[in-house]
N, C-alpha and C positions, 0 to 999 in steps of 0.2 A: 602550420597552425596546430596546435595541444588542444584547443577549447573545444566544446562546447557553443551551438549557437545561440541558442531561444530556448526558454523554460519556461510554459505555461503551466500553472495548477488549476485543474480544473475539479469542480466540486460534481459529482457524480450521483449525489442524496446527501441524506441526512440518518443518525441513529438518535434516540431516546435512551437511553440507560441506565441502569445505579451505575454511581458511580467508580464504586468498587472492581469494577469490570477495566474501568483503566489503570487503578489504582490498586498494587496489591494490599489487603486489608483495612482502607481504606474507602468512606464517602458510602458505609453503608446506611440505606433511607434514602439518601440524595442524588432526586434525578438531573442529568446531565443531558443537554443534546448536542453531536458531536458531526463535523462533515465527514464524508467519506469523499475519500479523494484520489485524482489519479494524476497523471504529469504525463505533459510529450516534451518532449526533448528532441530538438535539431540539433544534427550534429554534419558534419561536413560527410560523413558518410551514411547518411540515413534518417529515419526518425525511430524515435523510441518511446515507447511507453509506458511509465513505471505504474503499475497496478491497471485495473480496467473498473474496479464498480461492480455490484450487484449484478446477477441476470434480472434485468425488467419486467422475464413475465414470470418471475415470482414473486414481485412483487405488484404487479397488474391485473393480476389471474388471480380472482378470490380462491378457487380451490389449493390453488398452488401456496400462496401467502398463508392461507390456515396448514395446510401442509408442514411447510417446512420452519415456518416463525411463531406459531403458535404454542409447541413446544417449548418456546427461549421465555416463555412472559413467567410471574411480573419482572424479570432482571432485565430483559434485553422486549424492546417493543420494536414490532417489527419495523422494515427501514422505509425511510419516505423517499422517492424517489420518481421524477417527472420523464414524460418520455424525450423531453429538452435536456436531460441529465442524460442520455446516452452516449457514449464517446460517438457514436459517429456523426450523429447530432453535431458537436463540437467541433468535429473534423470537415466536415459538410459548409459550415461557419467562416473556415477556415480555406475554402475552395479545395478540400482534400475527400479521400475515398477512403475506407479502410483497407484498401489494397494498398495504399500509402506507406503502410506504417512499415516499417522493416522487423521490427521488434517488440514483442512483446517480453516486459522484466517484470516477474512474477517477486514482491518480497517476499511474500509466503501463501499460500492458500485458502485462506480461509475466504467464505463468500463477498464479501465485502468488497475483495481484492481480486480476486479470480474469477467470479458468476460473468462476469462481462463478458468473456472469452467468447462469449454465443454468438456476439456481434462482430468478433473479428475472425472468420473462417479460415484457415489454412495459414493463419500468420504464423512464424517463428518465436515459441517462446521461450525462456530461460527459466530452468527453475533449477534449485539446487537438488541433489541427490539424496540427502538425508530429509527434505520437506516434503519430497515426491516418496518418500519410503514411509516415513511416520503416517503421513494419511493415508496410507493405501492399508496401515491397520484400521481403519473405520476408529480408533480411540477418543478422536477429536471431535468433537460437534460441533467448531467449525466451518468442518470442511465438508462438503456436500458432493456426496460422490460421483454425482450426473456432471459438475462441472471439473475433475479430474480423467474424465472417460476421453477426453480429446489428446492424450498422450502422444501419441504418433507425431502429434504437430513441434511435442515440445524436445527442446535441446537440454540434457539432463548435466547441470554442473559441478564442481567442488573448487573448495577452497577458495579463494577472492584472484580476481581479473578484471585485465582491462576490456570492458564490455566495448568498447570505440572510441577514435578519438572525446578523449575529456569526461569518457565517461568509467568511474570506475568501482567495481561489485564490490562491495564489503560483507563479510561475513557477520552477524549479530543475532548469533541463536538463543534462546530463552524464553522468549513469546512463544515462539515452535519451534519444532527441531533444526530448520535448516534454513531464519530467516536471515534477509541479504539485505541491505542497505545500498545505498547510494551516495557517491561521491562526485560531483558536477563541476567541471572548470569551464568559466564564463567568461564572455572575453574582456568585461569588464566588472570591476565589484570585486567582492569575498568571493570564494566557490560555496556550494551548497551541499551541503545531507543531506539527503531525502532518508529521516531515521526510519521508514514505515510504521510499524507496531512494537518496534525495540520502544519505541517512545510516543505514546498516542500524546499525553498533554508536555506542555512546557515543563510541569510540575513532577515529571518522571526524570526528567535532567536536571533540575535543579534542588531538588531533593533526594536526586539517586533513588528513587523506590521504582519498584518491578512493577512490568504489566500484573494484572490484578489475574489474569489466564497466561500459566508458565508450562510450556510442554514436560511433562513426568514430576511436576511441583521442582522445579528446578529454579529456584529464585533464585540462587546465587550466581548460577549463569546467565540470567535476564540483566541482574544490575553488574556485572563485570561488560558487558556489552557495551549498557549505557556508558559508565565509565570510558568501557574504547572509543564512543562514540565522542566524549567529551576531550579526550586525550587526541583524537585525532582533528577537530575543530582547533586547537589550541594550535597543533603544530603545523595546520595547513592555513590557518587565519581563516578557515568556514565559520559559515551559518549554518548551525541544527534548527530543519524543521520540523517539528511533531504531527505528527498523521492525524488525529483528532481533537484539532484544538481549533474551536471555534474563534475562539479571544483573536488567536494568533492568525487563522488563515486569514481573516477580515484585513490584514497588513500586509499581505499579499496581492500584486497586479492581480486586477477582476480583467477576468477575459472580456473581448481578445487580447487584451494586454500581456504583457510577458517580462520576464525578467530575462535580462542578455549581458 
């Protein structure tokens, strides 16, 4: 068995934004609202789960929400998110624990993507080497340093691997310095990309334009990424998913449903 079992995407909140923020120079005035999203993956040797969502009680905790989101306005308002949108919530749903989970695949860090981490205590995560160095300079606003403090737990990587059977790490930095992708073989169907923030809308793939936030203004490595991402869909016969594309996630199995 190469595959992959079950692909759930699961919607973890929601953001408000201009829309320039997924768009580089691009959609400024107009607001957009985008999911935030995260994925388990069964695999014949485990579960895995690609991103985690927001921390909850920063977005629960009036002191905490003025805190840390109040500084993003008017670009970025802060994220809506129910206490049904927790992964364990989802996992729970699921007759599972977050002791479940085997793995935690970090694309990159920033809160959206990593604040969750709160809810999975002691799990094994994956981050790459140059994503876990870049934010540890504080340059990013981002990445929120209380949710990179749990390091001990994480396994520090480089260059692309087979994360597990059917599953496997791509490298696609540009958004930030060390973000990874995902490559899923299913056991039926195309295989899947999970592009994370290489490509928040559809409209970054098929117009090749860069996220709108490029680590050191590095645009040409954002959209040479995407390019890899579309070069690698061509030769593998994948699906690119965009990480914040409402249009598009609405096309996607609604939990508990899944793609297998």
């Amino acid at each position: 068995m190469s595959h992959a079992l079950r692909l759930w995407p699961l919607l973890t909140g929601s953001h408000r934004y201009e829309k320039v923020v997924s768009t580089r120079n691009r959609g400024h005035g107009h607001y957009i609202d985008a999911p935030i999203l995260a994925f388990l993956i069964e695999t014949p040797n485990g579960r895995i789960l690609y991103d985690v969502g927001c921390d909850y009680r920063k977005i629960a905790t009036p002191e905490l929400r003025a805190r840390f989101f109040d500084p993003m306005r008017p670009l970025f308002e802060p994220p809506a998110m129910s206490e049904e949108q927790r992964i364990p919530h989802y996992l729970q749903r699921l007759g599972l624990a977050p002791g479940d989970i085997d793995l935690v695949f970090l694309g990159h860090l920033h809160f959206d993507h990593a604040g969750g981490l709160c809810d999975l205590p002691g799990c094994a995560v994956h981050v790459h080497a140059a994503e876990l160095a870049a934010a540890r300079t504080q340059r990013d606003d981002g990445v929120f340093q209380d949710e990179i403090a749990q390091a001990g737990h994480w396994q520090v990587q480089t260059g692309e691997y087979q994360v597990t059977t059917g599953v496997h790490a791509i490298a696609t930095p540009g958004h930030t310095a060390g973000h990874m992708s995902l490559l899923i073989e299913l056991p039926s169907g195309r295989p899947v990309v999970l592009c994370g923030d290489a490509a928040d809308l559809a409209e970054n793939l098929s117009d090749e334009v860069a996220p709108g936030y490029c680590w050191e203004d590095n645009e040409a490595l954002a959209i040479a990424s995407i390019r890899k991402l579309k070069a690698l869909a061509r030769s593998e016969g994948a699906e690119l998913w965009p990480n914040h594309d409402f249009t598009f996630f609405r096309g996607l199995p609604r939990f508990p449903r899944w793609r297998g």
